[in-house]
BAFI-3210 file (N, C-alpha, C; in Angstrom, 3 decimals, decimal comma, padded with zeros to 6 digits):
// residues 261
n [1|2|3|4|5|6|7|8|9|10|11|12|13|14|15|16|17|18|19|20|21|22|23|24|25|26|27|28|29|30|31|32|33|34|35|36|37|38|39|40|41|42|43|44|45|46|47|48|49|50|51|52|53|54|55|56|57|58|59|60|61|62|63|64|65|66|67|68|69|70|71|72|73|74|75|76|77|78|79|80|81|82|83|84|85|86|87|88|89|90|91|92|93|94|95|96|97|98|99|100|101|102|103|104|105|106|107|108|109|110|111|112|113|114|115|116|117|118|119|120|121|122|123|124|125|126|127|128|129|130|131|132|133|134|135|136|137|138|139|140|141|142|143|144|145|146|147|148|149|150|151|152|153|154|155|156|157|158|159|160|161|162|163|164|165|166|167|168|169|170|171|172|173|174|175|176|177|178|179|180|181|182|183|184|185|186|187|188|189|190|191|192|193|194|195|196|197|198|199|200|201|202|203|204|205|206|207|208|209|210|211|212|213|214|215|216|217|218|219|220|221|222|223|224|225|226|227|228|229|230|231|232|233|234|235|236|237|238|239|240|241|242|243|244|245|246|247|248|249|250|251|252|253|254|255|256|257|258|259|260|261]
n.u [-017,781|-015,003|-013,102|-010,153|-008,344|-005,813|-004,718|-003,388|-001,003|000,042|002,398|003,513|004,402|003,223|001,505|000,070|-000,281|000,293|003,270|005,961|006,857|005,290|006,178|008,179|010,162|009,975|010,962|013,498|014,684|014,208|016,055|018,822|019,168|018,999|021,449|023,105|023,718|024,483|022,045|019,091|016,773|014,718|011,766|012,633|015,215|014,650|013,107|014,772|016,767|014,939|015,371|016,623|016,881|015,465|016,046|018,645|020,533|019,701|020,375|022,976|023,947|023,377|024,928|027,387|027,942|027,942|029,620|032,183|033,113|032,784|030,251|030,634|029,302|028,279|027,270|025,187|023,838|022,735|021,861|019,409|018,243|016,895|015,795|013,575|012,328|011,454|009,724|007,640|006,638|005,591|003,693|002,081|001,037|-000,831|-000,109|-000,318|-002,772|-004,238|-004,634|-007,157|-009,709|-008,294|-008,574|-011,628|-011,018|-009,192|-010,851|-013,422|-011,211|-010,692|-012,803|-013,782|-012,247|-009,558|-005,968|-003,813|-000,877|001,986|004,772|007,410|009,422|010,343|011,211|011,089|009,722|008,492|006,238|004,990|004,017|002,324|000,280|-000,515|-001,466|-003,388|-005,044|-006,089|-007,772|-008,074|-005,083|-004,827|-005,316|-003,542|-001,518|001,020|004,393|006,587|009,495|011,700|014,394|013,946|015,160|018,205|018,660|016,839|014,045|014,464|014,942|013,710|013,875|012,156|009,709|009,553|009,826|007,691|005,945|006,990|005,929|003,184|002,020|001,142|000,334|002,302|000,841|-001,385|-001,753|-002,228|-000,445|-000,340|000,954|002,871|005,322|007,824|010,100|008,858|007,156|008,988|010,417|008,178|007,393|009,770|009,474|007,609|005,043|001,736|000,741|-001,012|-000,501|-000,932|-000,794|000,932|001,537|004,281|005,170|003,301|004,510|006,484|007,310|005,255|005,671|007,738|005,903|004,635|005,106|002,604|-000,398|-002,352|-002,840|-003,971|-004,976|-005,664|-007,024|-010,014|-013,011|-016,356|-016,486|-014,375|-013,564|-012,055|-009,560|-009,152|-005,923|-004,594|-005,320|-008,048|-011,124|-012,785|-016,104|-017,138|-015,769|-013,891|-011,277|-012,034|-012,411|-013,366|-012,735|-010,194|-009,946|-010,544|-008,386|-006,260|-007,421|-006,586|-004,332|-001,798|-000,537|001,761|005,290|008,151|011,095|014,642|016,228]
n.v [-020,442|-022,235|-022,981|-021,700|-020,251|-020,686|-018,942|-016,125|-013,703|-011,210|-007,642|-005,452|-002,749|000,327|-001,166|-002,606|-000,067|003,758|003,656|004,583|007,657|009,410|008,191|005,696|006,840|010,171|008,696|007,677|010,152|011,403|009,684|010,572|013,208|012,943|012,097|013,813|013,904|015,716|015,535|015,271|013,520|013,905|014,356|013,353|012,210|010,275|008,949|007,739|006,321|004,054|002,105|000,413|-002,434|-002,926|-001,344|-001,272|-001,278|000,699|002,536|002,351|002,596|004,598|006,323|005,689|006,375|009,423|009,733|008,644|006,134|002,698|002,314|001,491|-001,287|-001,217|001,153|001,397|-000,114|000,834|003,455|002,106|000,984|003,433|004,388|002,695|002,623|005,508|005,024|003,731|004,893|007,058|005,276|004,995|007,133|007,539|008,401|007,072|005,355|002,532|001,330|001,681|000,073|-002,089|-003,375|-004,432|-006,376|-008,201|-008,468|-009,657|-012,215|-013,762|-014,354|-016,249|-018,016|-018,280|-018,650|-016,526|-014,398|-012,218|-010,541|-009,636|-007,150|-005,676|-005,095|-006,752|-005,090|-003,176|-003,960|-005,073|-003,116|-001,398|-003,229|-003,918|-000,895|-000,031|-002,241|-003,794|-006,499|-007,782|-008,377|-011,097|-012,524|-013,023|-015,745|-016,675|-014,356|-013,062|-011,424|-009,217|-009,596|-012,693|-013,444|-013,924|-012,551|-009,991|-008,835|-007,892|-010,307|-013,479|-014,868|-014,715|-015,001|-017,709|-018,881|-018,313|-020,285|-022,451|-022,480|-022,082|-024,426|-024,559|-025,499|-023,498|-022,637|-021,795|-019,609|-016,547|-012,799|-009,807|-006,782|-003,778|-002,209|-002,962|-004,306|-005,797|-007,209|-008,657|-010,374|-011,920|-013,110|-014,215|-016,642|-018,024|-016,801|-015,486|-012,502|-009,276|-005,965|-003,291|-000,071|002,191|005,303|005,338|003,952|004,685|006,622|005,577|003,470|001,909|-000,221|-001,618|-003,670|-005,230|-007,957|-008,073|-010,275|-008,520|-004,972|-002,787|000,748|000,967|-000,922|-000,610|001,077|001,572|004,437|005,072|003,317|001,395|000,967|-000,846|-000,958|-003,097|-006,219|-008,516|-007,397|-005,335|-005,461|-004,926|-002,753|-003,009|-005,203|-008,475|-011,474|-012,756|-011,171|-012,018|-014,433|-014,907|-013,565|-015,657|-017,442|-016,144|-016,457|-018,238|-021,704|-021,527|-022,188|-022,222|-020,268|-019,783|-017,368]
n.w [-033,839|-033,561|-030,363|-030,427|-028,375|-026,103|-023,999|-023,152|-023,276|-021,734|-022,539|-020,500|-020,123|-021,780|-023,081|-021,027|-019,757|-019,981|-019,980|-020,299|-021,006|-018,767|-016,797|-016,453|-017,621|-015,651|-013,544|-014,004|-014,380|-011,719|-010,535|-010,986|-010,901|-008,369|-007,478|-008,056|-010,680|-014,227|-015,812|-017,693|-019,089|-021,923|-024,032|-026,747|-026,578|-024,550|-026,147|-028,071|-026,191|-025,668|-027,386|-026,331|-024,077|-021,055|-017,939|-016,731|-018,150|-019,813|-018,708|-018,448|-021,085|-021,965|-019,805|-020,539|-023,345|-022,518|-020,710|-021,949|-020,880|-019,371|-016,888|-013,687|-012,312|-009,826|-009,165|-011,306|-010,342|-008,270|-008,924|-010,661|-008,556|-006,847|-008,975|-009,325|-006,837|-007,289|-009,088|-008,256|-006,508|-008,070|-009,288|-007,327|-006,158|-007,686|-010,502|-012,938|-015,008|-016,180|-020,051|-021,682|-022,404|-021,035|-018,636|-019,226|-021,020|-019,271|-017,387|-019,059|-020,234|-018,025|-017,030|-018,919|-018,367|-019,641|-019,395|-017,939|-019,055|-017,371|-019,587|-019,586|-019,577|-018,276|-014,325|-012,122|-009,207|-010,742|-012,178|-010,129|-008,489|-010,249|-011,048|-008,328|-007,955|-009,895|-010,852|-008,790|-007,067|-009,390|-010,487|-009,573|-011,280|-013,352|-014,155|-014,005|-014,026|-015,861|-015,870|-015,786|-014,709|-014,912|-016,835|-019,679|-021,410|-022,853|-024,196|-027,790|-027,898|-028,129|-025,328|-022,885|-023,802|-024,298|-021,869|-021,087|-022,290|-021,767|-019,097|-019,118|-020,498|-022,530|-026,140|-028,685|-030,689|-030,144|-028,718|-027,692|-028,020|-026,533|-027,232|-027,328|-028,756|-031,623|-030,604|-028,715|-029,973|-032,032|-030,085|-029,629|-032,109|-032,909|-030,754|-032,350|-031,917|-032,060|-033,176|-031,528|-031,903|-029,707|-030,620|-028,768|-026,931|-027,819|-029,492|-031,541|-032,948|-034,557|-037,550|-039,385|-041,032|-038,907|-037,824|-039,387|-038,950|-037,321|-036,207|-036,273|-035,864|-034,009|-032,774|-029,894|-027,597|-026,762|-026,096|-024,756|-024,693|-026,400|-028,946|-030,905|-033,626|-036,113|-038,037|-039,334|-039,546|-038,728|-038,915|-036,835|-035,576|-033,342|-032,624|-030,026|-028,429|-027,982|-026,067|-028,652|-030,564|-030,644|-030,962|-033,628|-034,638|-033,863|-035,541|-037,891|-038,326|-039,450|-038,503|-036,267|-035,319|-032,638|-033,447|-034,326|-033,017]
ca.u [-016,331|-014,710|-012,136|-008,485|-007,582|-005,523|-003,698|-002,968|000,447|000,497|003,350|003,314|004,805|002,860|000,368|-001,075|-000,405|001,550|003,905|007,321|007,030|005,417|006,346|009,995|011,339|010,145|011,527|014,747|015,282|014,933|017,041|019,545|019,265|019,487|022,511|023,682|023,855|023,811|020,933|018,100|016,022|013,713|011,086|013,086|016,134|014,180|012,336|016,112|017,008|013,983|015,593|017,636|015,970|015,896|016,396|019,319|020,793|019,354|021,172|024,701|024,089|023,461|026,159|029,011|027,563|028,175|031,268|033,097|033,434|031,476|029,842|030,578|028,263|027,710|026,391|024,211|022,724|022,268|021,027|018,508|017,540|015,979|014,887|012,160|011,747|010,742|008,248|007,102|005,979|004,810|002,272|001,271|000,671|-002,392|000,286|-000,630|-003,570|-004,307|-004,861|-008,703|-009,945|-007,523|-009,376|-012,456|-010,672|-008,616|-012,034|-013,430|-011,133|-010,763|-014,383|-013,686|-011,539|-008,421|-005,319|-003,436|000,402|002,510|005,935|007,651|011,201|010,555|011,671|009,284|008,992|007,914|005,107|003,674|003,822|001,490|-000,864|-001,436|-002,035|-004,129|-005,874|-006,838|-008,341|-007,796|-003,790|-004,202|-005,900|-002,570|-001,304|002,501|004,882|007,753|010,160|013,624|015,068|013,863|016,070|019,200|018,475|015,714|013,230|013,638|015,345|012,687|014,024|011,193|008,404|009,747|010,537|006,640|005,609|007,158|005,463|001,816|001,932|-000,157|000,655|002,095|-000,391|-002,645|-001,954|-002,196|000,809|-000,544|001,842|002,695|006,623|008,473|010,908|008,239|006,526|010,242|010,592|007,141|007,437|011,112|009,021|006,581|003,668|000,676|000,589|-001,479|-000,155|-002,075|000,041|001,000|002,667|005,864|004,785|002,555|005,306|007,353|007,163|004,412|006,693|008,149|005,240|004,575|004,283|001,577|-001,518|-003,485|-002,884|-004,763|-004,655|-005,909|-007,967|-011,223|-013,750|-017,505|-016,720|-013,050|-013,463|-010,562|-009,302|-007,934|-004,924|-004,171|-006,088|-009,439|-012,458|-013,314|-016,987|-017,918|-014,581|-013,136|-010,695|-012,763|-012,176|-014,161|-011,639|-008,482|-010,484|-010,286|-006,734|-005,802|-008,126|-006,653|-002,990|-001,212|000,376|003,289|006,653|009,208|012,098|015,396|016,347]
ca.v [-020,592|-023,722|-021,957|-022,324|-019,954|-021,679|-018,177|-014,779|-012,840|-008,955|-007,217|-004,245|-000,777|000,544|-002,290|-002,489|001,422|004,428|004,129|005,268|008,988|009,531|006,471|005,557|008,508|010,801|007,792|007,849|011,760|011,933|009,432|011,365|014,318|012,665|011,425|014,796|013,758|016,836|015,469|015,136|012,896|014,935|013,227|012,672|011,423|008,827|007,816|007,053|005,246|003,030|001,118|-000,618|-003,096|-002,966|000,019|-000,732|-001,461|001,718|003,584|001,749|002,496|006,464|006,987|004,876|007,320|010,864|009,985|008,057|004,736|001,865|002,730|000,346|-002,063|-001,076|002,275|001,107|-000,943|002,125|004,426|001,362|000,394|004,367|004,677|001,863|003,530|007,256|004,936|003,033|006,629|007,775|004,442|004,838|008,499|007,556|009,421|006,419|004,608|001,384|001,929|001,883|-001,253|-003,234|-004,059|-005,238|-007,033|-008,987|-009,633|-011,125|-013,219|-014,552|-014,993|-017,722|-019,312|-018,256|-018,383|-014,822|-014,417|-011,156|-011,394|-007,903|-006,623|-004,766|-005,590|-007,516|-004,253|-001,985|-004,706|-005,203|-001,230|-000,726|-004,388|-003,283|000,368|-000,279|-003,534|-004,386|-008,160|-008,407|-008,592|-012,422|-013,259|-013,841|-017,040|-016,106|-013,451|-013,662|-010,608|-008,934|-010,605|-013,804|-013,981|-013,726|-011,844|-009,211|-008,489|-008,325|-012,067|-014,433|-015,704|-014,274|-015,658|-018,737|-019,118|-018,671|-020,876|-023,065|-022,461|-022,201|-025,727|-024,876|-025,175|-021,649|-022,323|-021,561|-018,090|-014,845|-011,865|-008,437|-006,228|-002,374|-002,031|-003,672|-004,985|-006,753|-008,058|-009,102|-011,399|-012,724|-013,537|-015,504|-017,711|-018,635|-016,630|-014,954|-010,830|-008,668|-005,218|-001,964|000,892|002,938|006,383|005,935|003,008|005,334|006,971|004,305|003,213|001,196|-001,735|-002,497|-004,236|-006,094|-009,533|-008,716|-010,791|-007,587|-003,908|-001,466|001,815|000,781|-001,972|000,445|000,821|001,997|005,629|004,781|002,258|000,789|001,302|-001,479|-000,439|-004,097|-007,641|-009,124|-006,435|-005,478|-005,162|-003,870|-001,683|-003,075|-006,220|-008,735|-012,780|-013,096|-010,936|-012,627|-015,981|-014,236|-013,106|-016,179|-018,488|-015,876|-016,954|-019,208|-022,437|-021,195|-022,965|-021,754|-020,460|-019,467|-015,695]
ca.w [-034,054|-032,336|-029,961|-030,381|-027,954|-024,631|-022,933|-023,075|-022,410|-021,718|-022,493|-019,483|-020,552|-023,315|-023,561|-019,742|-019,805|-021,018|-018,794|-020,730|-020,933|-017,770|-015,498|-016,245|-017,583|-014,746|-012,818|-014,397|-014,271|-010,318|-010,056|-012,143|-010,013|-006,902|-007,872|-008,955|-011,908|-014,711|-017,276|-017,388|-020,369|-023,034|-024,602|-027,875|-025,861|-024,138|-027,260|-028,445|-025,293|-025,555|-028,321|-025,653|-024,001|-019,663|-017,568|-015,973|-019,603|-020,806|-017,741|-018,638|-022,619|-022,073|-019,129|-021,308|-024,458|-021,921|-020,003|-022,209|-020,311|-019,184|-015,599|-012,879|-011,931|-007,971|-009,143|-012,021|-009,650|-006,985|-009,817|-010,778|-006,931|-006,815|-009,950|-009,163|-005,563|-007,586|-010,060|-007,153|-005,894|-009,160|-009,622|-006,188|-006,408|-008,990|-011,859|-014,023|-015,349|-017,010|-020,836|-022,139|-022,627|-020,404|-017,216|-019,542|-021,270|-018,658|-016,857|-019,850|-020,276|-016,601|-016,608|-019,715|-017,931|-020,436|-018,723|-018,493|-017,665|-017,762|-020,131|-020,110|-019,599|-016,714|-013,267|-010,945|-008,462|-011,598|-012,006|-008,341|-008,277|-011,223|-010,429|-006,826|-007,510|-011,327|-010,788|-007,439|-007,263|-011,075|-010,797|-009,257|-012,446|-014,004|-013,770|-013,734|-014,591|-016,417|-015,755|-016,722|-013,760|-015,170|-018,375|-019,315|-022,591|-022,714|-025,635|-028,628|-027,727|-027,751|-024,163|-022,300|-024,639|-024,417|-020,702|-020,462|-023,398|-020,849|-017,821|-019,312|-020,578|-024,162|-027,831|-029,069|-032,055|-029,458|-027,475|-028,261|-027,141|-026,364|-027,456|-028,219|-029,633|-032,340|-029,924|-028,180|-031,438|-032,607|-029,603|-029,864|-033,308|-032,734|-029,971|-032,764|-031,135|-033,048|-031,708|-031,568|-031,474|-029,574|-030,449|-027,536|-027,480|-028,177|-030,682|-032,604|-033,962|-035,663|-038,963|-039,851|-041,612|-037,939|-037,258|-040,660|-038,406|-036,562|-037,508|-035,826|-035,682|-033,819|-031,965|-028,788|-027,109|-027,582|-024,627|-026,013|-025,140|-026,691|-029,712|-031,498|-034,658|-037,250|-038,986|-039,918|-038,975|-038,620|-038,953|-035,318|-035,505|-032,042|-032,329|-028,935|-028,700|-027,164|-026,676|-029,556|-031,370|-030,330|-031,047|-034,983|-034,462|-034,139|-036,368|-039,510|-038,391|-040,053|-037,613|-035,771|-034,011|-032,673|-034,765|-033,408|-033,335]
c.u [-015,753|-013,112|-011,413|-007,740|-007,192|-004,723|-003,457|-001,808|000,469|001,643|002,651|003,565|004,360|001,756|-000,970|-001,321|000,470|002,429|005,324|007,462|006,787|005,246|007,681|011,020|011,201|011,160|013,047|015,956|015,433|015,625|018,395|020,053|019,624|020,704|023,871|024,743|023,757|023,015|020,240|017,325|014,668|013,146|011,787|014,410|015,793|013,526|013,398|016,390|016,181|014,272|016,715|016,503|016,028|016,606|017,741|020,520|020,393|020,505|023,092|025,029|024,642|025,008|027,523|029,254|028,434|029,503|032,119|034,070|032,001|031,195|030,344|029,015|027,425|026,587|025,381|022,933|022,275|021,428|019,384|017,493|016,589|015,722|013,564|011,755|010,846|009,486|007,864|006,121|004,919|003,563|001,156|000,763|-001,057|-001,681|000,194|-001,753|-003,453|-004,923|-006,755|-008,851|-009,014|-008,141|-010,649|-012,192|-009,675|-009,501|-012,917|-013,007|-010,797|-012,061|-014,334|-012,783|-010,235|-007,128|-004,449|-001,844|001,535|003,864|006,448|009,170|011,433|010,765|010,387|008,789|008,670|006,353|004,252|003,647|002,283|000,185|-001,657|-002,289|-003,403|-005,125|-006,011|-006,599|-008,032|-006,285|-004,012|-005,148|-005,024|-001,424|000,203|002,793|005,903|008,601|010,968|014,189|015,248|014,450|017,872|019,576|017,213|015,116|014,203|014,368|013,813|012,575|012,722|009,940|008,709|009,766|008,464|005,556|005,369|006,557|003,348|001,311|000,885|000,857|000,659|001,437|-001,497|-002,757|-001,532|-001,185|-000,486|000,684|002,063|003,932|007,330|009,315|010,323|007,086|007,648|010,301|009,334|007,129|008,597|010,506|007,986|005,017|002,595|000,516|-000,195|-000,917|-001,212|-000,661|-000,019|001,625|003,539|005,594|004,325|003,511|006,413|006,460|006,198|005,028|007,322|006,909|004,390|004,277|003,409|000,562|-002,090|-002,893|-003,235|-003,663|-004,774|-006,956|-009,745|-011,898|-015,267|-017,457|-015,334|-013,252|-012,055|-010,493|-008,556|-007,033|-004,295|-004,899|-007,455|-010,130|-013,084|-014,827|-017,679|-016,648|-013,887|-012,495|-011,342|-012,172|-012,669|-012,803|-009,917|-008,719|-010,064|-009,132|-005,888|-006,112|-007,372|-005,100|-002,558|-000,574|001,627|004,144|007,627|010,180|013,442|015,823|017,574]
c.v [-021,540|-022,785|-022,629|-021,393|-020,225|-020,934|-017,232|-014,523|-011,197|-009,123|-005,891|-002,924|-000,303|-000,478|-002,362|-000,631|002,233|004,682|004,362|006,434|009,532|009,213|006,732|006,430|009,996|010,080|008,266|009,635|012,019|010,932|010,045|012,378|013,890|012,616|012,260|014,684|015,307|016,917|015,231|014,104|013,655|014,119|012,821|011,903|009,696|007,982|007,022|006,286|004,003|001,733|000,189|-001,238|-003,269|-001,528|000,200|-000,610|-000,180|002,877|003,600|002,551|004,098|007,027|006,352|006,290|008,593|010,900|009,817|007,033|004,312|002,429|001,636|-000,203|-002,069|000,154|001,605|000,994|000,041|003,098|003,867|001,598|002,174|005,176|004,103|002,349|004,734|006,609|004,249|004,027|007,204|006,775|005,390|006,164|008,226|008,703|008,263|005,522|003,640|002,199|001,168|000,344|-002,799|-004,178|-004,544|-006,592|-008,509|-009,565|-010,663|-012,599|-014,163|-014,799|-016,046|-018,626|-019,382|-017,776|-017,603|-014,565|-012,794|-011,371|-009,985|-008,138|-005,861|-005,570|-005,668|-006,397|-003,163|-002,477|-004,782|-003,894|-000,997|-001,887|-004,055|-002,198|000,608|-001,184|-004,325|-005,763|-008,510|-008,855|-010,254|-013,139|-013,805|-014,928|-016,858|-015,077|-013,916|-011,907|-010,620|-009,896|-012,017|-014,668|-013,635|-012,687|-011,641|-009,045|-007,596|-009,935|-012,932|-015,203|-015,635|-014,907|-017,248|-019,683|-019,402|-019,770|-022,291|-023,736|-022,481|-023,233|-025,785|-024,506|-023,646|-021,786|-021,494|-020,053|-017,182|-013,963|-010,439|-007,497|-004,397|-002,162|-003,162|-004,544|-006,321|-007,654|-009,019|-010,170|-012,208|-013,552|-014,771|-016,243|-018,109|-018,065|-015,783|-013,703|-009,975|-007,262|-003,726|-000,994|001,791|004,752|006,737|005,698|003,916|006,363|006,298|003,741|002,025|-000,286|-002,442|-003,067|-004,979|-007,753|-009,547|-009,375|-009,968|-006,082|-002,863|-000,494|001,875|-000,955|-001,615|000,081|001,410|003,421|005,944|003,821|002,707|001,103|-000,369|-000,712|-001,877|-005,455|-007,607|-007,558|-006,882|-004,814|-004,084|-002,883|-002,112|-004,784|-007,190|-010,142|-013,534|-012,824|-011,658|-013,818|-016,183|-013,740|-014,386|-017,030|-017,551|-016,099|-018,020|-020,332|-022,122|-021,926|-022,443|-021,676|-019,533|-018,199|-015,515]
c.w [-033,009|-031,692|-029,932|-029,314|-026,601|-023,574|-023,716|-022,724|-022,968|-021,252|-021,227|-020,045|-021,923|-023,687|-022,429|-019,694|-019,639|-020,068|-018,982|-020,109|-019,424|-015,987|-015,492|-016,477|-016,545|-014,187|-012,263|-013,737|-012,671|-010,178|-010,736|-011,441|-008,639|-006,404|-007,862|-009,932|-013,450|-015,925|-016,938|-019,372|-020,691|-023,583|-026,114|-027,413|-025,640|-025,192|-028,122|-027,670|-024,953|-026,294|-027,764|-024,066|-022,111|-019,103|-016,921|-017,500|-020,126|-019,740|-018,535|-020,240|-022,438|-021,063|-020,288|-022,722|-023,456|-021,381|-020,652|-021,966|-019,761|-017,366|-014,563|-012,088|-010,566|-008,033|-010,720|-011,292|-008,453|-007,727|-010,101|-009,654|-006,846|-007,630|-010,197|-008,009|-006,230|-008,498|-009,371|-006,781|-006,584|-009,257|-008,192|-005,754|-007,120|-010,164|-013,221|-014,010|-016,020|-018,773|-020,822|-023,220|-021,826|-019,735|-017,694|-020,239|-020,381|-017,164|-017,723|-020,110|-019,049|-016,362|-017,709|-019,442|-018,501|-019,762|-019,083|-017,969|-017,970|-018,034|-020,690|-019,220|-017,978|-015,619|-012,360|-009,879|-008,757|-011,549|-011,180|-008,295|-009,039|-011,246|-009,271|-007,434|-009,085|-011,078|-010,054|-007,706|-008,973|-011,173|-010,191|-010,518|-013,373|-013,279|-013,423|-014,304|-015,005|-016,455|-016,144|-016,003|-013,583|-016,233|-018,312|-020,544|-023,015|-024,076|-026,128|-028,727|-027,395|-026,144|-023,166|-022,552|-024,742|-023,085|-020,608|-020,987|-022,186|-019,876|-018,159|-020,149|-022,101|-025,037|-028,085|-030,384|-030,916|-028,244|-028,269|-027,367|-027,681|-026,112|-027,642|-028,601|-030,495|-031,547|-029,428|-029,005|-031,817|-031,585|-029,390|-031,213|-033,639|-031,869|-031,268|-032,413|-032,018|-031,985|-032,509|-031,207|-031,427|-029,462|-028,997|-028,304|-028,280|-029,407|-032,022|-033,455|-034,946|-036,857|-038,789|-040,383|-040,224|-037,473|-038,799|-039,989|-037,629|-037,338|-036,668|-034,983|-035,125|-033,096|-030,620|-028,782|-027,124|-026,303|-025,522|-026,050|-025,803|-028,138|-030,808|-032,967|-035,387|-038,364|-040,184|-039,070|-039,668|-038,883|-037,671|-035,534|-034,450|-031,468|-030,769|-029,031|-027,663|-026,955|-027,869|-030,952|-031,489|-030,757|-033,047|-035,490|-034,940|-035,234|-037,999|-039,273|-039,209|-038,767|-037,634|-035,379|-033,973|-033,432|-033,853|-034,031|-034,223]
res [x|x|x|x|x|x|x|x|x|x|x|x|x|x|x|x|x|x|x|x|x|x|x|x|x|x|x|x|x|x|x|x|x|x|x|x|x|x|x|x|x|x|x|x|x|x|x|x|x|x|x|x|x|x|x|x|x|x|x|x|x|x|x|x|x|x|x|x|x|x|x|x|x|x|x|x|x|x|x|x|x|x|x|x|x|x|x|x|x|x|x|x|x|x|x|x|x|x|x|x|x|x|x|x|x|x|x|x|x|x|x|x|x|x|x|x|x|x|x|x|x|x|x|x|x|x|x|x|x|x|x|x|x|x|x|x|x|x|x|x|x|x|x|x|x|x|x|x|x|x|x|x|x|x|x|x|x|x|x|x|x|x|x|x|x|x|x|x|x|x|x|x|x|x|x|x|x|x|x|x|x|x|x|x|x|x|x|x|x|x|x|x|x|x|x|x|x|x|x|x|x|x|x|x|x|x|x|x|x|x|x|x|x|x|x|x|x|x|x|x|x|x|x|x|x|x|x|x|x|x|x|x|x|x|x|x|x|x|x|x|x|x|x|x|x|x|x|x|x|x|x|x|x|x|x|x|x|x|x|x|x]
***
């Protein structure tokens, strides 16, 4: 197979690893309490608040919802500032892992030489939290990041996917998105990009039709005591997503270009 593929972009939460339920929403909740604040987020809560895109944005959405006004902006940003302190804690604790099949996969493809960049919503000191304390020497394998802090409009806006389109200097015929929520399919798909989506948690409960543009479906990334599942794509032979597979991901795409959201 003559390779077309020229770069990688992992999405982080839910893709590098499950780190909603119990990453950001512990997170969230002591900062909440600290605060003395009197809620706390339930896992069907937060799976509602997920559909807003950035945490400090998800803080603003829910307090405006409970009080009955918008929050001011000094405390957002105080609620924020040690809500990444308590998941700072939580990575570095060892309360989260990388998902199954990640770290083979993101030595593979740094051993071909395929350049790798991270393009997620989250804030740059959710990222170095979960790189340091997950993937040692492997986190300088990606070439850049592209963070919340780096846009001006968060997934499902294409701004993000585009900012890095940018910066990694190849044809988006030619890279693959690692993905796990509609949101973050939706702004891959407005950059023109070919995705691959590994359901996560949350993911795995949403409707099947929000993810109708991927050109590749599974359940995970698959490891050999773990193998993957197709729900939609290519036919993964050795059940785990390999560069071989992404090489097939893309070759059954159709030519992409950007299209505006």
């Amino acid at each position: 197979m003559v390779q077309r593929l020229k770069a990688v972009f992992w999405d982080v939460d839910g893709t590098l690893a499950e780190t909603e339920m119990a990453g950001h929403r512990l997170a969230f909740n002591r900062a909440l309490a600290e605060a003395g604040l009197p809620w706390q987020w339930d896992l069907p809560t937060y799976r509602q608040l997920l559909r807003v895109a950035g945490g400090r944005e998800r803080l603003r959405a829910f307090l405006t919802e409970v009080e009955g006004a918008v929050p001011a902006g000094t405390r957002l940003d105080q609620l924020q500032a040690r809500k990444q302190l308590h998941y700072q804690e939580l990575v570095m604790s060892g309360g989260l892992t990388l998902r199954a099949g990640v770290v083979r996969l993101i030595a593979e493809l740094a051993e071909a030489g395929i350049p790798q960049a991270i393009v997620t919503t989250s804030g740059r000191t959710a990222v170095a939290a979960l790189l340091e304390a997950c993937l040692g020497d492997l986190q300088g394998t990606f070439s850049f990041w592209v963070c919340g802090e780096d846009v001006a409009r968060k997934k499902p806006h294409p701004e993000a996917y585009r900012l890095a389109i940018q910066r990694v200097q190849v044809d988006s015929s030619q890279i693959v998105v690692l993905e796990d929520s509609a949101q973050g399919l939706g702004a891959a798909a407005a950059a023109g990009l070919s995705t691959l989506v590994t359901l996560s948690q949350v993911s795995a409960t949403e409707p099947a039709q929000q993810f109708e543009t991927a050109r590749a479906l599974l359940d995970g990334l698959g490891e050999a005591a773990e193998p993957a599942s197709v729900l939609r794509g290519p036919a993964c032979p050795e059940a785990m997503v390999t560069l071989s597979y992404l090489e097939a991901v893309l070759a059954a795409a159709p030519a992409t270009g950007a299209t505006e959201p």
